[in-house]
N, CA, C and O atoms as a MOPAC input file, in Angstrom:
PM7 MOZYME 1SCF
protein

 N     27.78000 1   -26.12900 1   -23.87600 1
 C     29.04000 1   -26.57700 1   -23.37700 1
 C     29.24300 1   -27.99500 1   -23.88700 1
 O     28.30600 1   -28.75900 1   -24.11800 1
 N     30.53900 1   -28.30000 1   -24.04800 1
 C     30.52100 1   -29.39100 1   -24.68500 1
 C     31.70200 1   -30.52800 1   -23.27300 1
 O     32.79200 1   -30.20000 1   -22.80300 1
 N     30.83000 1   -31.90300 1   -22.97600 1
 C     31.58700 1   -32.61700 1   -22.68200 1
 C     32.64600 1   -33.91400 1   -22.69900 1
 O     32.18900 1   -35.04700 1   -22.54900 1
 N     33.19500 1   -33.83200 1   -22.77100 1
 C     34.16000 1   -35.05500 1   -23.25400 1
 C     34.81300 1   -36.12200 1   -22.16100 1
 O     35.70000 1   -35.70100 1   -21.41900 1
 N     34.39700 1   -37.42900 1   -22.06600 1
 C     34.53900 1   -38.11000 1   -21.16300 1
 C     35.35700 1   -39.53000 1   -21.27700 1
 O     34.86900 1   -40.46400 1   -21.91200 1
 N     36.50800 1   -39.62600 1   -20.68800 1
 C     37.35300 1   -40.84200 1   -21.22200 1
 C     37.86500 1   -41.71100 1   -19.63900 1
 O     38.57900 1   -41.26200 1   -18.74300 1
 N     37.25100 1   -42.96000 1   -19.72700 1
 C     37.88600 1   -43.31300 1   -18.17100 1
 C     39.30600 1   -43.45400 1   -17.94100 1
 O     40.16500 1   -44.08500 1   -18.55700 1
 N     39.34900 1   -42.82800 1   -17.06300 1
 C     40.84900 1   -43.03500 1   -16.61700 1
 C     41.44200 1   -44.25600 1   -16.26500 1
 O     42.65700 1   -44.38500 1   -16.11600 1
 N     40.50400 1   -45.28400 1   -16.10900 1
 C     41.79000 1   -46.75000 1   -15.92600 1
 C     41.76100 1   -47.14500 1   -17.41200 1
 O     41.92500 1   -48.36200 1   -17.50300 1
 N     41.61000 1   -46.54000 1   -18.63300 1
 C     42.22200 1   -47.19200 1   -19.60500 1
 C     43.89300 1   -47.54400 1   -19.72000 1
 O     44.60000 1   -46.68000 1   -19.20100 1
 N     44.37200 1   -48.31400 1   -20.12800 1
 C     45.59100 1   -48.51700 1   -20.36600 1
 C     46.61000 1   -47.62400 1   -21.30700 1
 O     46.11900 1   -46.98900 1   -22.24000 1
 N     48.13100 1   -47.57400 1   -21.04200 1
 C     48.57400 1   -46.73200 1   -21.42400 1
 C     48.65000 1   -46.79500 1   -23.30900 1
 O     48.58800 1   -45.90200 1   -24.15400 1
 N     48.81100 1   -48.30200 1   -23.40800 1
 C     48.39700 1   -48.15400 1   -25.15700 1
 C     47.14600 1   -47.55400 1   -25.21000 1
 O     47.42000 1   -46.45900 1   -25.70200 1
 N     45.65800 1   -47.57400 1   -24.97200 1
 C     45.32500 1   -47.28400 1   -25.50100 1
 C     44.85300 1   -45.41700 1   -24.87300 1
 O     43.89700 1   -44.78200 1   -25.31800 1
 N     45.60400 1   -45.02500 1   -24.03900 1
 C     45.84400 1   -43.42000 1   -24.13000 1
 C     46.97400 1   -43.30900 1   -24.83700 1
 O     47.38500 1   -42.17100 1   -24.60700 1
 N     47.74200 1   -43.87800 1   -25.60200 1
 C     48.47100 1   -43.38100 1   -26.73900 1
 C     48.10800 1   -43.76100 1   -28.03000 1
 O     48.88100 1   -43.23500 1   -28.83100 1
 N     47.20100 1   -44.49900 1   -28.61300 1
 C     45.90500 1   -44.45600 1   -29.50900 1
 C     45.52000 1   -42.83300 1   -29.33400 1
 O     45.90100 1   -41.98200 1   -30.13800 1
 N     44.76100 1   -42.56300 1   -28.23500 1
 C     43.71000 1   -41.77400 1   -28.24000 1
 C     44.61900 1   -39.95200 1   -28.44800 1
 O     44.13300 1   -39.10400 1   -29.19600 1
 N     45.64500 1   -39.75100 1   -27.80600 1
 C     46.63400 1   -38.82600 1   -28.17700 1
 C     46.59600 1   -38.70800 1   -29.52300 1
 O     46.04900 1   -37.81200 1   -30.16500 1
 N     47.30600 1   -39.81300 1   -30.00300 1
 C     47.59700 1   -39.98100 1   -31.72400 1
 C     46.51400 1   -39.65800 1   -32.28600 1
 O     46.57100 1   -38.80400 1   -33.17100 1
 N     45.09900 1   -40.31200 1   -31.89100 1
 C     44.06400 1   -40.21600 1   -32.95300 1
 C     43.54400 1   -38.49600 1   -33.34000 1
 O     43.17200 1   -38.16400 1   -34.46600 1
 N     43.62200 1   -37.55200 1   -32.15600 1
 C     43.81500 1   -36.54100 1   -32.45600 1
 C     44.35100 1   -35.61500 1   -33.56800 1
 O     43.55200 1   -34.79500 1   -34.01900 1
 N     45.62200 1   -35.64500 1   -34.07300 1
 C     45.86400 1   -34.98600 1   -35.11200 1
 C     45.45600 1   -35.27900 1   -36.34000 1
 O     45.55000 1   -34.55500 1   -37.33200 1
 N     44.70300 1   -37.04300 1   -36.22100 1
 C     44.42900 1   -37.59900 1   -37.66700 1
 C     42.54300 1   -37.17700 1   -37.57300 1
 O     41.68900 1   -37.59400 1   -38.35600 1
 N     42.36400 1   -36.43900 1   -36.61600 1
 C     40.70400 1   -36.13800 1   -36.31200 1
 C     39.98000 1   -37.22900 1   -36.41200 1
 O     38.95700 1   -37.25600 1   -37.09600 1
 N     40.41400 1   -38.23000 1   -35.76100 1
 C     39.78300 1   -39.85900 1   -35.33200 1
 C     39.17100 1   -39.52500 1   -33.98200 1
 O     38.22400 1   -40.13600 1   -33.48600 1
 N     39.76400 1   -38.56300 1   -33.47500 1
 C     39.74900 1   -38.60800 1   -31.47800 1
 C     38.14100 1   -39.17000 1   -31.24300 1
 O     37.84200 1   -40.05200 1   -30.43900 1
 N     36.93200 1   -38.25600 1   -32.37400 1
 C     35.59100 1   -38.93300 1   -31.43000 1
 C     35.08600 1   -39.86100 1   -32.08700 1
 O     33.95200 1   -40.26100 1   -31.82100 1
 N     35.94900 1   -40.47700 1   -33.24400 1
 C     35.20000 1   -41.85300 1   -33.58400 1
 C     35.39200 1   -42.90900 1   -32.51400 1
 O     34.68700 1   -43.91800 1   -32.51000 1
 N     36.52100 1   -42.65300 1   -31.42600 1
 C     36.92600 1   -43.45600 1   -30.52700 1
 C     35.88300 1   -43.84800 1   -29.95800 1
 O     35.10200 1   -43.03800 1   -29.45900 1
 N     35.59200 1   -45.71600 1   -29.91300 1
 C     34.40700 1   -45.70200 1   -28.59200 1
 C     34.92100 1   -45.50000 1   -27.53000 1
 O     34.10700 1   -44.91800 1   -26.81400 1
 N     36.24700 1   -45.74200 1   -26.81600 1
 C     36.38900 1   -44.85700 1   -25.33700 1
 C     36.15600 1   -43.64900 1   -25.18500 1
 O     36.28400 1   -43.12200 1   -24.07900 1
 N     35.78000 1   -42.99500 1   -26.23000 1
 C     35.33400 1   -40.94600 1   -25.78900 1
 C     33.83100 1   -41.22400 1   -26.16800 1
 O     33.29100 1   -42.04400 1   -26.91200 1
 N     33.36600 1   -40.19700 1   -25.34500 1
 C     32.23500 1   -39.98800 1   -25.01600 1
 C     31.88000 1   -38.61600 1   -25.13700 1
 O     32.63800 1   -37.78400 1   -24.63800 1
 N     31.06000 1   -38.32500 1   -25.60100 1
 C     31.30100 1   -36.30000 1   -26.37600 1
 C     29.70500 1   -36.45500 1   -26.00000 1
 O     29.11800 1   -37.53700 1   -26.03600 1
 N     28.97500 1   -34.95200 1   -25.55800 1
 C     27.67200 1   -34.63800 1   -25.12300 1
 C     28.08100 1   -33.09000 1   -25.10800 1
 O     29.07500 1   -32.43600 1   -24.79300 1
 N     26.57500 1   -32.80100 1   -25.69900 1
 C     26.04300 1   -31.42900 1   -25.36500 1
 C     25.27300 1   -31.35600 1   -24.08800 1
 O     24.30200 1   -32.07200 1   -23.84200 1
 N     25.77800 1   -30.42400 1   -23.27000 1
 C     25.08300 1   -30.23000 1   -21.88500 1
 C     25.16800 1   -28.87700 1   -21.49000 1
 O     25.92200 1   -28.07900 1   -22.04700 1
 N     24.21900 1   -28.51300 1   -20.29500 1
 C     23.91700 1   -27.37400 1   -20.01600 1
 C     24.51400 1   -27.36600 1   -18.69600 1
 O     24.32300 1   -26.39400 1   -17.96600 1
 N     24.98500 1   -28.02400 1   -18.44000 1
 C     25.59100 1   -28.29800 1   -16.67300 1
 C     26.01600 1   -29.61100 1   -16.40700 1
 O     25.54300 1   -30.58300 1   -16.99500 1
 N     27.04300 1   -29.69200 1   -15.39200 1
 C     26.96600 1   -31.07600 1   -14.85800 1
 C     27.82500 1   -31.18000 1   -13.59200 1
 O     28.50700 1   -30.21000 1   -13.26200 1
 N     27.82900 1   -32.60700 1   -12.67200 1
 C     28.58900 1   -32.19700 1   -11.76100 1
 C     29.33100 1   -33.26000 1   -11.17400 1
 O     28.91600 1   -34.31600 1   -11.65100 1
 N     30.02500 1   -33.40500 1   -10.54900 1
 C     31.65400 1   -34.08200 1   -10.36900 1
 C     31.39100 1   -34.22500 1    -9.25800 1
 O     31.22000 1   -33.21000 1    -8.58200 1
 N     31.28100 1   -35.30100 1    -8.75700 1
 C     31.56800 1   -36.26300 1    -7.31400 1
 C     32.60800 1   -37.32500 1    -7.20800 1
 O     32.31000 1   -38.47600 1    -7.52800 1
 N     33.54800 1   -37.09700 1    -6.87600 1
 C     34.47000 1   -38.07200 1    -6.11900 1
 C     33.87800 1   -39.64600 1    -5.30300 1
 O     33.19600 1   -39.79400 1    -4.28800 1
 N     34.27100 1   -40.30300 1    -5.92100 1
 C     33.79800 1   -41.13900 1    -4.63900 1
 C     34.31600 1   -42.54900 1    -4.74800 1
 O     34.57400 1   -43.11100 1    -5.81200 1
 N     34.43500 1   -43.03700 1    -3.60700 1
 C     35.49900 1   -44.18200 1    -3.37500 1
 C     36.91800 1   -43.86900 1    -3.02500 1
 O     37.76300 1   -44.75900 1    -2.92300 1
 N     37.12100 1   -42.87900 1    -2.88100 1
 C     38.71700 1   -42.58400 1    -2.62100 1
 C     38.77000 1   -41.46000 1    -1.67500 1
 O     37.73500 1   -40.80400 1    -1.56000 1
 N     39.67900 1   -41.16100 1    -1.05600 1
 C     40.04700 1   -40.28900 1    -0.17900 1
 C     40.89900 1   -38.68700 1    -0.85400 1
 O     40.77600 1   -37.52600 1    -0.46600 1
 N     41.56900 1   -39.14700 1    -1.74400 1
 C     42.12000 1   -38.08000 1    -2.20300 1
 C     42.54300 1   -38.08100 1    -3.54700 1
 O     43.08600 1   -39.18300 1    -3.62600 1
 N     42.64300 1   -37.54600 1    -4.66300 1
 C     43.06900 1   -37.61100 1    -5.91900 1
 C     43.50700 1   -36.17400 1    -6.92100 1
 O     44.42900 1   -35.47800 1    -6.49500 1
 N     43.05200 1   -35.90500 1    -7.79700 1
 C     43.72300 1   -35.11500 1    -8.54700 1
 C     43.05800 1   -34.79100 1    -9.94000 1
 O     43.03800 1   -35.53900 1   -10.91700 1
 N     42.48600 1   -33.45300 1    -9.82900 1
 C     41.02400 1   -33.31700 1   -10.72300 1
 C     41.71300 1   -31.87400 1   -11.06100 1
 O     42.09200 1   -31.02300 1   -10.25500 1
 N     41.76200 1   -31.84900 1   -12.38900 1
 C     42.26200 1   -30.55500 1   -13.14600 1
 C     41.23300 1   -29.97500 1   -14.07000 1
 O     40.63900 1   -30.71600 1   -14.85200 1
 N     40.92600 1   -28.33200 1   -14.00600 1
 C     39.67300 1   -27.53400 1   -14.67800 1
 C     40.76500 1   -26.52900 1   -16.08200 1
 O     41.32400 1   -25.44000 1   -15.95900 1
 N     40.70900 1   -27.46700 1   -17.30700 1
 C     41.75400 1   -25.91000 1   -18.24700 1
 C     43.18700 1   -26.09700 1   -17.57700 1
 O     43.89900 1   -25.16900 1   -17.19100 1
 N     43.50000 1   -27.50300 1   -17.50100 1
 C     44.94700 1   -27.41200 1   -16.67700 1
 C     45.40800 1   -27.31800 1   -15.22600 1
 O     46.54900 1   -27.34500 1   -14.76500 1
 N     44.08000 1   -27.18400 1   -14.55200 1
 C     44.44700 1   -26.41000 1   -13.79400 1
 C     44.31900 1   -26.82400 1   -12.54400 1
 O     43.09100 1   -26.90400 1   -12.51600 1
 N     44.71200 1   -27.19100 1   -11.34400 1
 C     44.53100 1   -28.06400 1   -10.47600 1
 C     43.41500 1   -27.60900 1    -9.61800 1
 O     43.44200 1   -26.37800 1    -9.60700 1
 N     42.39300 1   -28.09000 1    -8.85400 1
 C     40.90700 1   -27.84900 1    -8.02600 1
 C     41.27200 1   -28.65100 1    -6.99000 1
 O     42.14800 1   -29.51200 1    -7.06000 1
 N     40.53500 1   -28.35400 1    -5.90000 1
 C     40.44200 1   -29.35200 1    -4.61000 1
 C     39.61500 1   -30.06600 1    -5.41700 1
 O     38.79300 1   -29.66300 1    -6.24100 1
 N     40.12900 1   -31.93600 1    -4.87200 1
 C     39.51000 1   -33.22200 1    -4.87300 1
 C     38.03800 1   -33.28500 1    -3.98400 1
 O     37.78700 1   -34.20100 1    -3.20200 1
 N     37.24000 1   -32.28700 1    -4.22100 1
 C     36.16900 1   -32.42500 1    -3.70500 1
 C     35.02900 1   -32.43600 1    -4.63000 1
 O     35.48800 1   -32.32100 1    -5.76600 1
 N     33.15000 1   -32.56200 1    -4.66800 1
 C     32.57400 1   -32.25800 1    -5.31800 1
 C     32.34800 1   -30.78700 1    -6.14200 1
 O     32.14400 1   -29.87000 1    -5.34700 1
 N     32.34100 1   -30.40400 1    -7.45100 1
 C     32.43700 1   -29.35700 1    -7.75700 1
 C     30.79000 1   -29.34500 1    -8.92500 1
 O     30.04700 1   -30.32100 1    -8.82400 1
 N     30.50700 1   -28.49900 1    -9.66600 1
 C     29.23100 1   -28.41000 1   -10.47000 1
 C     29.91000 1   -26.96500 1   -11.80300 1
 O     30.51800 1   -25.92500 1   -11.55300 1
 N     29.66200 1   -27.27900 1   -12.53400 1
 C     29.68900 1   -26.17400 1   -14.01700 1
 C     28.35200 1   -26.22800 1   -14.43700 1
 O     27.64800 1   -27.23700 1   -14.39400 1
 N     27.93000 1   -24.83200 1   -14.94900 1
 C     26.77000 1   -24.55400 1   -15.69200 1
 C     26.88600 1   -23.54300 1   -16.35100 1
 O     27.80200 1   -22.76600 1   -16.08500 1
 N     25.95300 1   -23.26800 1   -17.43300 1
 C     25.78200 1   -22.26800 1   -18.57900 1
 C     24.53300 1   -21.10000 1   -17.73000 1
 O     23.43200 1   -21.27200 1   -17.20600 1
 N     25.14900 1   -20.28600 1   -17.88900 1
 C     24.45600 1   -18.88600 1   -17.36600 1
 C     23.98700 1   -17.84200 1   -18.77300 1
 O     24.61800 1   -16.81300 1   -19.01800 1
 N     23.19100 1   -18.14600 1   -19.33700 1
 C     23.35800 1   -17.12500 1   -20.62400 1
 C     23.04200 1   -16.24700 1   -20.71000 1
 O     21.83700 1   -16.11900 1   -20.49700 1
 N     23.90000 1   -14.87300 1   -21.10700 1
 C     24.07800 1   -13.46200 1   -20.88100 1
 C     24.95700 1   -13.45400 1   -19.59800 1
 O     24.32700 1   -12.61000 1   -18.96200 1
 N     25.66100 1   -13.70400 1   -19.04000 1
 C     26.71900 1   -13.16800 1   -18.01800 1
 C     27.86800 1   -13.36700 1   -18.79600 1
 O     28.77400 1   -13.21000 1   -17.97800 1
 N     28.24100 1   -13.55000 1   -19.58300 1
 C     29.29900 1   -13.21700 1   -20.12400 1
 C     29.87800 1   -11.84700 1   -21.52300 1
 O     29.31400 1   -11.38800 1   -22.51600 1
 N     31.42100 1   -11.58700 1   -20.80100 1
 C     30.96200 1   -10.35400 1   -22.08900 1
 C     32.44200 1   -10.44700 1   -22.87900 1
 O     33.55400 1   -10.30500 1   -22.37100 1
 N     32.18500 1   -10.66600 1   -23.96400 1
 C     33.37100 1   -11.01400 1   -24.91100 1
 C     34.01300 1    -9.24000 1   -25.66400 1
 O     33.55700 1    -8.47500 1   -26.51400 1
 N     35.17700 1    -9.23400 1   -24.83400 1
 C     36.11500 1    -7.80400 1   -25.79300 1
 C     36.39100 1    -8.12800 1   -27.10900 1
 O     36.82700 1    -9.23100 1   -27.44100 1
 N     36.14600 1    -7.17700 1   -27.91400 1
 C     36.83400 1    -7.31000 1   -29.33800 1
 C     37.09800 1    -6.10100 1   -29.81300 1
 O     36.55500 1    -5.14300 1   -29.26200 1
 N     37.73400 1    -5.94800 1   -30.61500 1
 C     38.52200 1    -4.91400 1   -31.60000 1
 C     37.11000 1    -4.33100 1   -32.14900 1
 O     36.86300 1    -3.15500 1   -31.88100 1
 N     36.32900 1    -4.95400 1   -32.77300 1
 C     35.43100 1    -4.40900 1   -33.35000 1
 C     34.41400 1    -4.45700 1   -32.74000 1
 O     34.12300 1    -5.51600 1   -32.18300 1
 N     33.43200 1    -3.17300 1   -32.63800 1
 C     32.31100 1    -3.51700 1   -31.70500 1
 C     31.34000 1    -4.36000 1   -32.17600 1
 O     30.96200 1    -4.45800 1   -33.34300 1
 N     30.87000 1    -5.09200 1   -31.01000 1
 C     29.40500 1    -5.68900 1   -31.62100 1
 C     29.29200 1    -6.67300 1   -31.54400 1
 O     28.25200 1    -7.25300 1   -31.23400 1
 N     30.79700 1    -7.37200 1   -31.91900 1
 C     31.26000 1    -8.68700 1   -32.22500 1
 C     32.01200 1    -9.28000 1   -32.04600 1
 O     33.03000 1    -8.60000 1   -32.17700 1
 N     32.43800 1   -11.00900 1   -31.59400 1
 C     33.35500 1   -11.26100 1   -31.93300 1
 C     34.59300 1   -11.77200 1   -33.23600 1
 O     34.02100 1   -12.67200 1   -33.85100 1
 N     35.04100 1   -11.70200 1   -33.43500 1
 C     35.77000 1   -12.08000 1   -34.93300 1
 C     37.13700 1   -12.98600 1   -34.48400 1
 O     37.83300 1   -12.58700 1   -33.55000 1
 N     37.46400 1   -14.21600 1   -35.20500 1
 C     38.51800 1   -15.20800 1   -35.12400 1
 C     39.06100 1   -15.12900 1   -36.17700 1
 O     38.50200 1   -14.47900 1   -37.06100 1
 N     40.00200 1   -15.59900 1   -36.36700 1
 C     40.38800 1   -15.90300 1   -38.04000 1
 C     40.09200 1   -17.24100 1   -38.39300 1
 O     40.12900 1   -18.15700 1   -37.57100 1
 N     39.73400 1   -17.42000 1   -39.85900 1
 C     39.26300 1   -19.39500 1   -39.81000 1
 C     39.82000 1   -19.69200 1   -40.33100 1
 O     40.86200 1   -19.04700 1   -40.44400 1
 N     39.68300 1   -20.68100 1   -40.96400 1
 C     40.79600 1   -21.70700 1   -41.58100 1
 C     41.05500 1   -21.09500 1   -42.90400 1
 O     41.86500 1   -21.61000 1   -43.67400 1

């Protein structure tokens, strides 16, 4: 699993740096990002009462939460058996 970590009190220039640097594939030379290979990790809140923590978009209760890699519980459909197939570049 791959994690990517950017503090949120950066300023709004430089989250519009970090937007931009994206399409020019600068995003992880950025020293504000922080990129790691991990097998798990986990999310504690703290200092605040309430806030606003999104998983894939997606909004979660503002509470402690944990992700981990389970390997073999997952099962990928494809057209062709056996495998999966993408198209590449």
């Amino acid at each position: 699993m791959d994690l990517v970590c950017i503090d949120g009190r950066i300023g709004r220039a430089a989250a519009i740096d970090l937007m931009l640097a994206v399409e020019s594939n600068k995003f992880f030379d950025k020293p504000l990002v922080s990129y790691r290979k991990v097998l798990g990790y986990r999310i504690i809140p703290r200092d605040q009462e309430s806030g606003y923590i999104s998983i894939d978009g997606e909004r979660v209760p503002f509470e402690p939460f944990q992700a981990e890699i389970h390997r073999g519980l997952g099962t990928v459909l494809a057209r062709r058996g056996g495998r999966f197939e993408a198209p590449g570049p």
